[in-house]
KEDO-138421 format. One record per residue: residue number from 1; residue in one letter; x, y, z of N, C-alpha, C, CB in turn. Coordinates in nm, 4 decimals, padded with zeros to 6 digits. Last residue first. Glycine has a CB too. Layout:
guke	vexfi	n_x	n_y	n_z	ca_x	ca_y	ca_z	c_x	c_y	c_z	cb_x	cb_y	cb_z
NUM	A	X	Y	Z	X	Y	Z	X	Y	Z	X	Y	Z
...
REM end
This chain:
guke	vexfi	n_x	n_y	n_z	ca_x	ca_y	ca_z	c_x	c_y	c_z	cb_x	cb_y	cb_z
184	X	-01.9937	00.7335	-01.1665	-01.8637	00.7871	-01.1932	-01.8357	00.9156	-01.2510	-01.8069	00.7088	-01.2658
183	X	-02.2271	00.6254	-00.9927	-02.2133	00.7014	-01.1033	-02.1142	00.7591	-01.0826	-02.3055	00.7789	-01.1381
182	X	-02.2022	00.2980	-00.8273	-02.2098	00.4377	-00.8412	-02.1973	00.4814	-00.9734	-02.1168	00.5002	-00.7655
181	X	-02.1983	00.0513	-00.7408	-02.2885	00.0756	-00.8604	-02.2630	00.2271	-00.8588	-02.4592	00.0244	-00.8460
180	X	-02.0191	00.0365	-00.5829	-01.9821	-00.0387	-00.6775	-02.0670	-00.0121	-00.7878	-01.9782	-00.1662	-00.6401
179	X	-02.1116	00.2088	-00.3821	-01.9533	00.2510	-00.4768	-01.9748	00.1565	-00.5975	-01.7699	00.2027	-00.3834
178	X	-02.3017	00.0486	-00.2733	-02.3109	00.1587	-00.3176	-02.2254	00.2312	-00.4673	-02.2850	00.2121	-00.2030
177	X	-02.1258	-00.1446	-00.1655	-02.2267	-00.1802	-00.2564	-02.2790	-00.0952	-00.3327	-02.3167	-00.2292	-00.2059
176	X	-02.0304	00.0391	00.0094	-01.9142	-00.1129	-00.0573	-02.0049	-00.1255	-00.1619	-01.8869	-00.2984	00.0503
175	X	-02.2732	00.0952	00.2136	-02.1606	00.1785	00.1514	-02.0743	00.0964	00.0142	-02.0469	00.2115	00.2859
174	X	-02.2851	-00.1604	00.3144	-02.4058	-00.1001	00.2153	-02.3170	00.0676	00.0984	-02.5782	-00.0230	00.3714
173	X	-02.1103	-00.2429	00.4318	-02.1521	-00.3408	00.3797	-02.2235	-00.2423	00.2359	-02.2492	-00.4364	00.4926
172	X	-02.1382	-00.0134	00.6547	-02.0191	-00.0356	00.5841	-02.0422	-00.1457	00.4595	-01.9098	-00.0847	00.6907
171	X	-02.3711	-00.0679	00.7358	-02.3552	00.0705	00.6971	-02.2197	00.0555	00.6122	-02.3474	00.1799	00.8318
170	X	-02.3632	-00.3684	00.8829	-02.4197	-00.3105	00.7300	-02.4324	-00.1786	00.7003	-02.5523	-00.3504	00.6982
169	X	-02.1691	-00.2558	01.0684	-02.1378	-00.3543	00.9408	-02.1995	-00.3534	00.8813	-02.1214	-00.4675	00.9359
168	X	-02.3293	-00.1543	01.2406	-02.2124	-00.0838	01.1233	-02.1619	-00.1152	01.0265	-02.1120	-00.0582	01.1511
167	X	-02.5031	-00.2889	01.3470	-02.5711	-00.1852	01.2280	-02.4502	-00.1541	01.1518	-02.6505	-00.0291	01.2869
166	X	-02.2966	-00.4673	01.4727	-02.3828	-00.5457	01.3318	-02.4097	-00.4340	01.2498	-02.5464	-00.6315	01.3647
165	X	-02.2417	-00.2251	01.6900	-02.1220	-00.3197	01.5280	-02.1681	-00.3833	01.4334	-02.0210	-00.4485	01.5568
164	X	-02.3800	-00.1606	01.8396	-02.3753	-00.0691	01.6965	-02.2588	-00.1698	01.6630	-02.3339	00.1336	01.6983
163	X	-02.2848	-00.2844	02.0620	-02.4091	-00.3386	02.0451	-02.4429	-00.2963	01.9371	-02.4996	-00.3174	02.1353
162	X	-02.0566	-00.1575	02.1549	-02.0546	-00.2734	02.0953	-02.1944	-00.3370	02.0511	-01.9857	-00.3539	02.1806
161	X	-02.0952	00.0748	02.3484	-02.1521	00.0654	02.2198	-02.1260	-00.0734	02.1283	-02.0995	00.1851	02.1486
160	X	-02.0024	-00.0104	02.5585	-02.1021	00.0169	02.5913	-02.1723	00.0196	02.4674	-02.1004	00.1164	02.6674
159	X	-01.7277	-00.0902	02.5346	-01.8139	-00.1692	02.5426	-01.9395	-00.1408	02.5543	-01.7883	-00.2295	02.6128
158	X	-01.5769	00.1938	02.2620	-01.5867	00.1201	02.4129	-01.7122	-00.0031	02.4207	-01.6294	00.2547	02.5412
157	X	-01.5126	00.3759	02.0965	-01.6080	00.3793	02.0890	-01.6555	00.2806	02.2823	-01.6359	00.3250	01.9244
156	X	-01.2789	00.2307	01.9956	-01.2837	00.3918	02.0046	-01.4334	00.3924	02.1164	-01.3103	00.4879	01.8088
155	X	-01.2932	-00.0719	02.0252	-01.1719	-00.0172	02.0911	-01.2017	00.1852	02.1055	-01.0137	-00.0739	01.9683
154	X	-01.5081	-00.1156	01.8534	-01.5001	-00.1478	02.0104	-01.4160	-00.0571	02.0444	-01.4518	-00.2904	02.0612
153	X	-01.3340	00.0269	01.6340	-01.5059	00.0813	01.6772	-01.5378	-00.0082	01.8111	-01.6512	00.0346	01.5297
152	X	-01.1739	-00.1991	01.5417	-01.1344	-00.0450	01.5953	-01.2835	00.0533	01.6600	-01.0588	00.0508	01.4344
151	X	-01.3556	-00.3962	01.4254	-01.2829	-00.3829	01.5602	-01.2550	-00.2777	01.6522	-01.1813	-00.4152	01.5446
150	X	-01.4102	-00.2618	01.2035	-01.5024	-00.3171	01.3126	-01.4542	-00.3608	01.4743	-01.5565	-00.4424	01.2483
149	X	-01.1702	-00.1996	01.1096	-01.2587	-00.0950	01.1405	-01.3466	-00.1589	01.2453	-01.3369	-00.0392	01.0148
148	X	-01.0926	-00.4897	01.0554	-01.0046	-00.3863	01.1563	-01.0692	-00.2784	01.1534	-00.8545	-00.3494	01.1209
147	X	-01.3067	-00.5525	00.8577	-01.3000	-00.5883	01.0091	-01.2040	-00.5171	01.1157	-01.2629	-00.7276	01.0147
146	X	-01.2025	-00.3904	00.6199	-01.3373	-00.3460	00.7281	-01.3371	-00.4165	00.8145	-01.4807	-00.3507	00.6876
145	X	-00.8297	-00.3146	00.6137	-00.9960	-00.3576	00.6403	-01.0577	-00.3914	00.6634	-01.0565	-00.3767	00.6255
144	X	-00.7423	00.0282	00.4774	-00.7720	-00.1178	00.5793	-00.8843	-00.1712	00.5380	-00.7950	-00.0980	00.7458
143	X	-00.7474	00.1150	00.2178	-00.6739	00.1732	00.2948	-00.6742	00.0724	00.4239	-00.7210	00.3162	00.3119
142	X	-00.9108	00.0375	-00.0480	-00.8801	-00.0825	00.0639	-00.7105	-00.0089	00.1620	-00.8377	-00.2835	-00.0575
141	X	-01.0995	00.2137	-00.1815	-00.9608	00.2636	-00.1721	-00.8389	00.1250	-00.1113	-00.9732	00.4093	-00.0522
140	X	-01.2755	00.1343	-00.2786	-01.1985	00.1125	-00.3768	-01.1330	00.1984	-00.3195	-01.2319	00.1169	-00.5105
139	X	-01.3943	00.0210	00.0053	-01.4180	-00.0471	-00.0826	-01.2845	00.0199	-00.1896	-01.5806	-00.0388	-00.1185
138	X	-01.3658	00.2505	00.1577	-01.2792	00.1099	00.1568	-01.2654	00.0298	00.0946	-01.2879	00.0421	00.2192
137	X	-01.5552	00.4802	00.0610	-01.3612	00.4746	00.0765	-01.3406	00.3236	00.0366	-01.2772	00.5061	00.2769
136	X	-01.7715	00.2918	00.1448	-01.7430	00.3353	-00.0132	-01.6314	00.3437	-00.0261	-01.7915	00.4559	-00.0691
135	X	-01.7495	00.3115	00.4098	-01.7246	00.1335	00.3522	-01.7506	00.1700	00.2012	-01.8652	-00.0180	00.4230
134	X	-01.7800	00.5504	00.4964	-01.6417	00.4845	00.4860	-01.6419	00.3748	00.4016	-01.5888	00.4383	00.6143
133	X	-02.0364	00.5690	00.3878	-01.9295	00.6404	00.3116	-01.7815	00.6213	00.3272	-01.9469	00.7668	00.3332
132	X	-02.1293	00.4492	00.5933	-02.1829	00.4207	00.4543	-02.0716	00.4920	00.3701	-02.3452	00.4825	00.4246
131	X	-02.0697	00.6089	00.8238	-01.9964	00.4470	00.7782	-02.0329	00.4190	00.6464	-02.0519	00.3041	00.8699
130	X	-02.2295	00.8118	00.7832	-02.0726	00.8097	00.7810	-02.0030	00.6780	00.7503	-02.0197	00.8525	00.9160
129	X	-02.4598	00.7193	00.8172	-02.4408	00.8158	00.7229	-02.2769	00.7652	00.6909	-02.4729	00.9846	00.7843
128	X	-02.5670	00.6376	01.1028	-02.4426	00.5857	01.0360	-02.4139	00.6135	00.8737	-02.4473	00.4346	01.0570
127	X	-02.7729	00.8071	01.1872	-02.6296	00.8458	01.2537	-02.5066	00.7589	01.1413	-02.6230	00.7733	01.4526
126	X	-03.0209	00.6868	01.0706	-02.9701	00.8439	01.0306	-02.8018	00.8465	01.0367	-03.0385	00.9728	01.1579
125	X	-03.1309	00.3992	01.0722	-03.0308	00.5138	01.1998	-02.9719	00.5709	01.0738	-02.8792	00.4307	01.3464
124	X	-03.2218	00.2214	00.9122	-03.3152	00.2678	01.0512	-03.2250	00.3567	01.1065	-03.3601	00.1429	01.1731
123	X	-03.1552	00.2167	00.6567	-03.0890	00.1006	00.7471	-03.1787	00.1050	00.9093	-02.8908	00.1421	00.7698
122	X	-03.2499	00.4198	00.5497	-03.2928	00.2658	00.5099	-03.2516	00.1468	00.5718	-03.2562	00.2368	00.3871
121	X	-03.0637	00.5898	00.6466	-03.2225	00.5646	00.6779	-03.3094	00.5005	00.6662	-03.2791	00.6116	00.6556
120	X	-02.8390	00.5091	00.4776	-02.8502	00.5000	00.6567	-02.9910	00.4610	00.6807	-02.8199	00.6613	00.7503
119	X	-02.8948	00.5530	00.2624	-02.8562	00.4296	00.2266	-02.9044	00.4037	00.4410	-02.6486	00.4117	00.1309
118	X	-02.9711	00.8535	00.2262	-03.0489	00.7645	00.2441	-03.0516	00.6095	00.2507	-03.1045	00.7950	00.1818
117	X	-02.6912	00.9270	00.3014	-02.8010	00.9282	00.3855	-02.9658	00.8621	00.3504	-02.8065	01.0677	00.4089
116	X	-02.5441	00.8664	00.0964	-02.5320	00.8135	00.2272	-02.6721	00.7800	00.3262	-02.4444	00.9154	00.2936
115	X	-02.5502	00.8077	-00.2213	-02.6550	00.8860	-00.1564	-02.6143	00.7853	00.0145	-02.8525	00.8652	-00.2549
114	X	-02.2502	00.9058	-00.3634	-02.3019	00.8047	-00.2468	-02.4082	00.8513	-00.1894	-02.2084	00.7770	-00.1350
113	X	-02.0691	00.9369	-00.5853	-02.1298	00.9623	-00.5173	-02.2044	00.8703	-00.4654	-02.1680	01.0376	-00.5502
112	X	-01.7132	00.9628	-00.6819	-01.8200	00.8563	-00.6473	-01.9238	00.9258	-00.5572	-01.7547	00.7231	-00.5686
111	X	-01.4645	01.1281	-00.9125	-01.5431	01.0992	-00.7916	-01.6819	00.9856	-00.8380	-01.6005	01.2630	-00.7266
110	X	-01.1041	01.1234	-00.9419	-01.2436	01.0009	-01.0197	-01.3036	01.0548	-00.8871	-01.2203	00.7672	-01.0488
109	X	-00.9747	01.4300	-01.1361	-00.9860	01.3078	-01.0341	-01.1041	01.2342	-01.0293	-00.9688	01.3480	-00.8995
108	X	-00.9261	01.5922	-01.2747	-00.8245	01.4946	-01.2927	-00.8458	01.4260	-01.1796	-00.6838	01.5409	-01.3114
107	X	-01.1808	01.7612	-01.3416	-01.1734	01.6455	-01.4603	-01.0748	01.5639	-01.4404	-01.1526	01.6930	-01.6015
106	X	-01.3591	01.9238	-01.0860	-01.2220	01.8772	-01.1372	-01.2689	01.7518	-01.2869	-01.1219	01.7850	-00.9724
105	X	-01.6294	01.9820	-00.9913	-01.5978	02.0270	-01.0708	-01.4567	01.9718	-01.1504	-01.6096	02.1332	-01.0256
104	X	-01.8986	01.7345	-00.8973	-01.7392	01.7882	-00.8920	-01.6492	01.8400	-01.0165	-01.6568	01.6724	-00.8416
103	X	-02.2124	01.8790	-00.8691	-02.0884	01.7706	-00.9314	-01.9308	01.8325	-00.8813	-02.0939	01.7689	-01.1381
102	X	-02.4083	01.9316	-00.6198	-02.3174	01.9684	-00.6617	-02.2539	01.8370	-00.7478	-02.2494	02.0303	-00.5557
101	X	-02.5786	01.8348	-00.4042	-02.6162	01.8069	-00.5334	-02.5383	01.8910	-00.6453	-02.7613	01.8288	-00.5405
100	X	-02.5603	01.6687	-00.1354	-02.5075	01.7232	-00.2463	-02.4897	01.7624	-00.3944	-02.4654	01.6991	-00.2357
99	X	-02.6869	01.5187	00.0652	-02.6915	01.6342	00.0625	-02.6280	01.7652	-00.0283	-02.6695	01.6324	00.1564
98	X	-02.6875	01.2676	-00.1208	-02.7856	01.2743	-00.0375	-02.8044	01.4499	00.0169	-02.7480	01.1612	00.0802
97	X	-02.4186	01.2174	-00.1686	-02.4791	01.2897	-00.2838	-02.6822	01.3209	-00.2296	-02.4474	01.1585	-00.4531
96	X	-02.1184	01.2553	-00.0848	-02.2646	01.2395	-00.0104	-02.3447	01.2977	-00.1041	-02.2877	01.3136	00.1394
95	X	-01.8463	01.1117	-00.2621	-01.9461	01.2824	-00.2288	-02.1168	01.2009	-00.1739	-01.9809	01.4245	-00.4568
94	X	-01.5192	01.1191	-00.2422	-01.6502	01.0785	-00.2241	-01.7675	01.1596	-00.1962	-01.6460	01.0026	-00.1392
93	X	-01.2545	01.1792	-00.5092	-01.3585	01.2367	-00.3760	-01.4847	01.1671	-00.3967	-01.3965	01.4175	-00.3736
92	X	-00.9304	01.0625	-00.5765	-01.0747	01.0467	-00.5303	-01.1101	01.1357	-00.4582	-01.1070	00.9386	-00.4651
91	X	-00.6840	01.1574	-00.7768	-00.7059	01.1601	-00.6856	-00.8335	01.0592	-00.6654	-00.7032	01.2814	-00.6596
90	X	-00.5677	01.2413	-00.9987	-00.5412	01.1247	-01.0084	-00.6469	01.0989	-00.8453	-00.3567	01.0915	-01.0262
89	X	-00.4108	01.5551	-00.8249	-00.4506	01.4422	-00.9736	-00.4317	01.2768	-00.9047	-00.2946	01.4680	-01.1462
88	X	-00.5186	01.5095	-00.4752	-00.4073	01.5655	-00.5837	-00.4877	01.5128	-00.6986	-00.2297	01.5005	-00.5754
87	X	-00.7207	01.7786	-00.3163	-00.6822	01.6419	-00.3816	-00.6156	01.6442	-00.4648	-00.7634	01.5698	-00.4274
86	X	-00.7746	01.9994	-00.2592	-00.6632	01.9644	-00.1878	-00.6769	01.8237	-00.2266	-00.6590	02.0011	-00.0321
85	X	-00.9764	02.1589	-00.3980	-00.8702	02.1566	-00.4612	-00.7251	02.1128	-00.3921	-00.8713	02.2752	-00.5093
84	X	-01.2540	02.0204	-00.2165	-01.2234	02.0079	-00.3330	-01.0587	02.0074	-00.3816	-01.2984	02.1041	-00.3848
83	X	-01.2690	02.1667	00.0147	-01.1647	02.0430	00.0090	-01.1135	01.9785	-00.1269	-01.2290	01.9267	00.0815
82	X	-01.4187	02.3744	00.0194	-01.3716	02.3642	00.0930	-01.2217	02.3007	00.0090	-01.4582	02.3054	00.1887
81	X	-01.6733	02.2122	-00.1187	-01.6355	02.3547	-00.1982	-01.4892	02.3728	-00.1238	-01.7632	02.5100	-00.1660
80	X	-01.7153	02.0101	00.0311	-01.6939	01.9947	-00.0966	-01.5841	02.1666	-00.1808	-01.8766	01.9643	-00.1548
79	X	-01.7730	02.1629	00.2552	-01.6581	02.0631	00.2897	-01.6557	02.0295	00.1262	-01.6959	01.9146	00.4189
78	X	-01.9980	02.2696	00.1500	-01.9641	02.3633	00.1866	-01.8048	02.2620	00.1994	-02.0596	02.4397	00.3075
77	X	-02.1638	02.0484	00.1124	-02.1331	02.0842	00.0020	-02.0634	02.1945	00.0779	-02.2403	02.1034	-00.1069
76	X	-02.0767	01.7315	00.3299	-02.1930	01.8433	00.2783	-02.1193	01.9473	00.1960	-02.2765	01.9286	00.4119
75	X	-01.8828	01.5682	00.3379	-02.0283	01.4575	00.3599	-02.1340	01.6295	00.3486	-02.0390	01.3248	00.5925
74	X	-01.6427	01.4190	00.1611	-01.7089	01.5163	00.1702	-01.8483	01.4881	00.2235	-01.7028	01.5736	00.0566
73	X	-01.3341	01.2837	00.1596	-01.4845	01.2360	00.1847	-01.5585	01.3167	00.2507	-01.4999	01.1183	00.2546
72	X	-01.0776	01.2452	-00.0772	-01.1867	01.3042	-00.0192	-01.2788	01.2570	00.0093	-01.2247	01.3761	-00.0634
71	X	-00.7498	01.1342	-00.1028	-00.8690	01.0937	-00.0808	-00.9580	01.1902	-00.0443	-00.8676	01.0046	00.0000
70	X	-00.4705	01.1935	-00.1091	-00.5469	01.1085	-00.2088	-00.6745	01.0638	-00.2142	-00.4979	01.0126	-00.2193
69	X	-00.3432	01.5328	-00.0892	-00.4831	01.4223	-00.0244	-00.4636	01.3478	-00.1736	-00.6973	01.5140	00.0199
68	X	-00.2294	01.7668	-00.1256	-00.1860	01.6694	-00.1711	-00.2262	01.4865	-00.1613	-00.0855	01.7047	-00.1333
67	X	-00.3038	02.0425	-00.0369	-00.2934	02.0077	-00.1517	-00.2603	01.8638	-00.2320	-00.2253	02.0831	-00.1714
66	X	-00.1661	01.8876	00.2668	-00.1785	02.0587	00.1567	-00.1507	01.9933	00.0483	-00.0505	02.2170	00.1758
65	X	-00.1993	01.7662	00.5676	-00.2270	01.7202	00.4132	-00.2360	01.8540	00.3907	-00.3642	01.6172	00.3618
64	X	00.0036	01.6729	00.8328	-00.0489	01.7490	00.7799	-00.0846	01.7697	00.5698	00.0274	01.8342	00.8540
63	X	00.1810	01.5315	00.9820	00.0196	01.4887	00.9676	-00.0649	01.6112	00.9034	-00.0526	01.4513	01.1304
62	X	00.4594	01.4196	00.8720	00.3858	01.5402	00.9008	00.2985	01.5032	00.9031	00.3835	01.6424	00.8387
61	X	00.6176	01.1637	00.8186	00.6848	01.3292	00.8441	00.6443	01.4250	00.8887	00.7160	01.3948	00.7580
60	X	00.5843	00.8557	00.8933	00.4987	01.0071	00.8527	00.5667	01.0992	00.8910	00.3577	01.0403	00.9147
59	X	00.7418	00.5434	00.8158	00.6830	00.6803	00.8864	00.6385	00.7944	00.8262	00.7685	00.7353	00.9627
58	X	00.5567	00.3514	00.5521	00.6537	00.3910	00.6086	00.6094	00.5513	00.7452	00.7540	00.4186	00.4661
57	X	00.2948	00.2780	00.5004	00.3667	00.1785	00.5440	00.5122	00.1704	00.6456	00.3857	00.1320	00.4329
56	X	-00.0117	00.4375	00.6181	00.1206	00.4437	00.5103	00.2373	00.3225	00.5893	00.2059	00.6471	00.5039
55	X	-00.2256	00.6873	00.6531	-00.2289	00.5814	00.6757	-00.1186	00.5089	00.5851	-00.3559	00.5477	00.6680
54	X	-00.3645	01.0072	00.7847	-00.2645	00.9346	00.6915	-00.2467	00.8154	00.7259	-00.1381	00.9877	00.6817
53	X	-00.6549	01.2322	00.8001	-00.5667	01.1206	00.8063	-00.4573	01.0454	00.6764	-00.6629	01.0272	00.8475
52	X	-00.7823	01.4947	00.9232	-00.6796	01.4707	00.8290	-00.6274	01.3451	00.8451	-00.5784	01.5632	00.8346
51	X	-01.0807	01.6078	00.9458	-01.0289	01.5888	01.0287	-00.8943	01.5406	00.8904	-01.1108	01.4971	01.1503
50	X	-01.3254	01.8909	01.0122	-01.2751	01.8193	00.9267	-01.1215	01.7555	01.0120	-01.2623	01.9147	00.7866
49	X	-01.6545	02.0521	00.9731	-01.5530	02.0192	01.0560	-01.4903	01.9003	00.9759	-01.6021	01.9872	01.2048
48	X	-01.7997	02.3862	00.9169	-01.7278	02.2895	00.8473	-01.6236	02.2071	00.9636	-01.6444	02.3701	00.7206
47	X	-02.0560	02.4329	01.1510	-02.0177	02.4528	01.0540	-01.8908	02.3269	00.9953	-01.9866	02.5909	01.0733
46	X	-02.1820	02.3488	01.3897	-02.2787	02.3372	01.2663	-02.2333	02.4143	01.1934	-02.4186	02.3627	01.2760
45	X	-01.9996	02.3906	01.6248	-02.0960	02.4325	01.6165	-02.1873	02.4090	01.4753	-02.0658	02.5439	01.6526
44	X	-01.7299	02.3057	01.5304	-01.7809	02.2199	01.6228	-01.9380	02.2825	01.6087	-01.6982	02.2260	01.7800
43	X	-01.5966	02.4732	01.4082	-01.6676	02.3936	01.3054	-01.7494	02.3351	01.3856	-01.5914	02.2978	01.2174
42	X	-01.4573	02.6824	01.5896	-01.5959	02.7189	01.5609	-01.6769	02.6243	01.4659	-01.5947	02.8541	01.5024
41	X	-01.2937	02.3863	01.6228	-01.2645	02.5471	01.6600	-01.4621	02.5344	01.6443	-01.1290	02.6855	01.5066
40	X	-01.0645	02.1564	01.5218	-01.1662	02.1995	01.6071	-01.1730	02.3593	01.5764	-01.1331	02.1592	01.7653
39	X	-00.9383	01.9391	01.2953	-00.9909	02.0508	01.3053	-01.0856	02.0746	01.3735	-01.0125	02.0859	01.2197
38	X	-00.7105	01.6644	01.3927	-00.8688	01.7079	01.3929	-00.8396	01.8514	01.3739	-00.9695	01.6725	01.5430
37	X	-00.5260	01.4259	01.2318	-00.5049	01.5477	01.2865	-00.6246	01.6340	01.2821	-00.3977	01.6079	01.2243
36	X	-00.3792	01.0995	01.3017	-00.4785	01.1724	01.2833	-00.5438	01.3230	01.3205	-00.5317	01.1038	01.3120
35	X	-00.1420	00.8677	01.1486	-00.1835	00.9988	01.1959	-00.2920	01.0156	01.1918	-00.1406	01.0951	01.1463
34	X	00.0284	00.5654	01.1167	-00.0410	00.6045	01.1160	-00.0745	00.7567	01.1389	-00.0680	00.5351	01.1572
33	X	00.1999	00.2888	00.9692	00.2429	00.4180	00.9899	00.0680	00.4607	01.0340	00.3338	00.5003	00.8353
32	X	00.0577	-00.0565	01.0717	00.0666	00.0475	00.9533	00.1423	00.1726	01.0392	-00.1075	00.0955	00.8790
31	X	-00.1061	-00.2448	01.1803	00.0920	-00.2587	01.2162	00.1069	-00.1413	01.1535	00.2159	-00.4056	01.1339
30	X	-00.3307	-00.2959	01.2201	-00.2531	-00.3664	01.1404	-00.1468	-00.3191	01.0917	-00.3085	-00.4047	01.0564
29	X	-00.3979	-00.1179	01.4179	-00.4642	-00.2395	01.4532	-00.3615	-00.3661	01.3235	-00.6754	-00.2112	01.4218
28	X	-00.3835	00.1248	01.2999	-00.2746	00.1040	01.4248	-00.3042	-00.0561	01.4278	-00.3129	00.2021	01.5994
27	X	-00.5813	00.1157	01.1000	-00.4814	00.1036	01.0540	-00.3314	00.0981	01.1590	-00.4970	00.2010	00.9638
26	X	-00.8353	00.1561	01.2774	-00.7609	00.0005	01.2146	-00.6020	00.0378	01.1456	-00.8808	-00.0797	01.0559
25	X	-00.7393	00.3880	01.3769	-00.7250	00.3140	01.4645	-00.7227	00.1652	01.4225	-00.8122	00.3478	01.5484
24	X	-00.7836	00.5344	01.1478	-00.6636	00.5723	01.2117	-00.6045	00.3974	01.2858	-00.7089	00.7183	01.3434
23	X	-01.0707	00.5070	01.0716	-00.9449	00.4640	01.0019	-00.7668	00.4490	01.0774	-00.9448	00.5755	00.8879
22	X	-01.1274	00.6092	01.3420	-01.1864	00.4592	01.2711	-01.0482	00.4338	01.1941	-01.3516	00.4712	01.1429
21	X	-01.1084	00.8449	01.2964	-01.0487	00.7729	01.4289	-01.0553	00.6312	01.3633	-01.1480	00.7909	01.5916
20	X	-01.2803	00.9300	01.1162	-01.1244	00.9254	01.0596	-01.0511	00.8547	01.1693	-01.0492	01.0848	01.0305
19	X	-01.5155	00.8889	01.2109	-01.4998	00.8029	01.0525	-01.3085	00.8235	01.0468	-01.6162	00.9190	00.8679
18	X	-01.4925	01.1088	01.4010	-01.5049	00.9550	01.4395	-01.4731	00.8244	01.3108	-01.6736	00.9404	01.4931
17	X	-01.5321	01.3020	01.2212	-01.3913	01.2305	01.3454	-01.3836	01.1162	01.3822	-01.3828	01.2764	01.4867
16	X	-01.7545	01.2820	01.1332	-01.6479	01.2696	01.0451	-01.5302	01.2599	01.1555	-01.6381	01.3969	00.9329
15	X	-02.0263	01.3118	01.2365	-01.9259	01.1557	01.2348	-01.8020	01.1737	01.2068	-01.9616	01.0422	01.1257
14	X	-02.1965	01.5077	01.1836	-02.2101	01.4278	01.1067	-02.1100	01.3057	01.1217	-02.2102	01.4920	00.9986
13	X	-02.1021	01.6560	01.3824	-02.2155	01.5810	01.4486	-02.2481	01.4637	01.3034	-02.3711	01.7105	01.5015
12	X	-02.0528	01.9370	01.1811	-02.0432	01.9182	01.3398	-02.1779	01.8255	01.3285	-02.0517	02.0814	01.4560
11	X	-02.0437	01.8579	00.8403	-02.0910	01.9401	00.9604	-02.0420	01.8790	01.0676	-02.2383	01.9561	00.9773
10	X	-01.7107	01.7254	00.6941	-01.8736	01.7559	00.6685	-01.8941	01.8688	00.7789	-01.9916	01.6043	00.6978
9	X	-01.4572	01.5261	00.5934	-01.5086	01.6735	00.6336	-01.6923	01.6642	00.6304	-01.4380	01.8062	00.4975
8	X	-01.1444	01.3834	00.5901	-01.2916	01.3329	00.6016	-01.3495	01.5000	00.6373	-01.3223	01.1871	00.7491
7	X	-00.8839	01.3343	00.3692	-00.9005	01.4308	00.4510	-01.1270	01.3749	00.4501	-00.8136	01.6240	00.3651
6	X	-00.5952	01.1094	00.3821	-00.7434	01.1297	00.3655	-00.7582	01.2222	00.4276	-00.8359	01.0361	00.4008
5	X	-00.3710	00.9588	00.2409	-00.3921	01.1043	00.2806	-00.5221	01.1165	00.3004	-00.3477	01.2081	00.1839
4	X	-00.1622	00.6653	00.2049	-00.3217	00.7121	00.1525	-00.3080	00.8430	00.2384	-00.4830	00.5922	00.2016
3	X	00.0943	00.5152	00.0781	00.0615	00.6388	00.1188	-00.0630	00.7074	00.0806	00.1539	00.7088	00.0860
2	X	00.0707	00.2308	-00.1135	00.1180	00.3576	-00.0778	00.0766	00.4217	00.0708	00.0708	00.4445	-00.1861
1	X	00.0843	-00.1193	00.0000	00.0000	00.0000	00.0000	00.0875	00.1239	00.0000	-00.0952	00.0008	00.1217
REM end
């Protein structure tokens, strides 16, 4: 595996820390280089919050992504408009196409949209929006996988929530399935 860069973004409360802890934490779970660097401030309130992960074989120099993400996962159009031009060529962005009805403007990178949110609501919980869009990442990015996420979600998340791992697995399951039929 190269050197994956992910930057995860949406609103306050949509998951996206938690979607990048996830990654972070399977990818500690299978020996990998790892980072994860949160943007707090005023996003916390119901504006843009976003978090930065790297996941890589060798050490990390910096946890810091400019311009040079191999990955986007945009979960509302303001984190689209945002994050857009920090993917490199050649890149991916995933786009919640449930609250996005924006295309992506670039021509040198492949996006996938993902109606998330209604893939969740069909699942009965709103909240796992986010996993639906990780298990799109994972699917054609295979940065880890999805059982070392499933795991890593005891370990973040604790015993009290272990009882959300089946729903996650099919939020992640359904995400995977999603990507595969997506519109490119």
């Amino acid at each position: 595996m190269a050197t994956e860069k992910i930057i995860c973004a949406g609103f306050g409360g949509q998951g996206v820390m938690s979607m990048g802890q996830l990654i972070t934490y399977a990818g500690m779970l299978e020996e990998k280089q790892v980072s994860w660097l949160p943007s707090y401030g005023p996003e916390m309130r119901g504006g843009t919050a976003n978090c930065s992960v790297i996941v890589a074989d060798t050490p990390i120099g910096s946890p810091i992504i400019t311009n040079d993400a191999t990955c986007a996962i945009v979960m509302n159009l303001p984190s689209l408009v945002k994050f857009e031009k920090d993917v490199e060529a050649g890149g991916k962005i995933f786009v919640n196409s449930s609250l996005i009805d924006k295309k992506v403007a670039r021509e040198d990178v492949k996006a996938y949209y993902i109606p998330a949110n209604e893939i969740a609501f069909d699942l009965g919980n709103p909240k796992v929006a986010n996993m639906v869009m990780l298990g799109a990442m994972l699917e054609v990015n295979k940065t880890v996988d999805v059982n070392s996420v499933l795991e890593a979600f005891k370990k973040v998340f604790g015993p009290t929530k272990e009882k959300f791992v089946p729903l996650n697995a099919q939020a992640l399951e359904k995400g995977a399935e999603a990507v595969r039929t997506a519109v490119k």
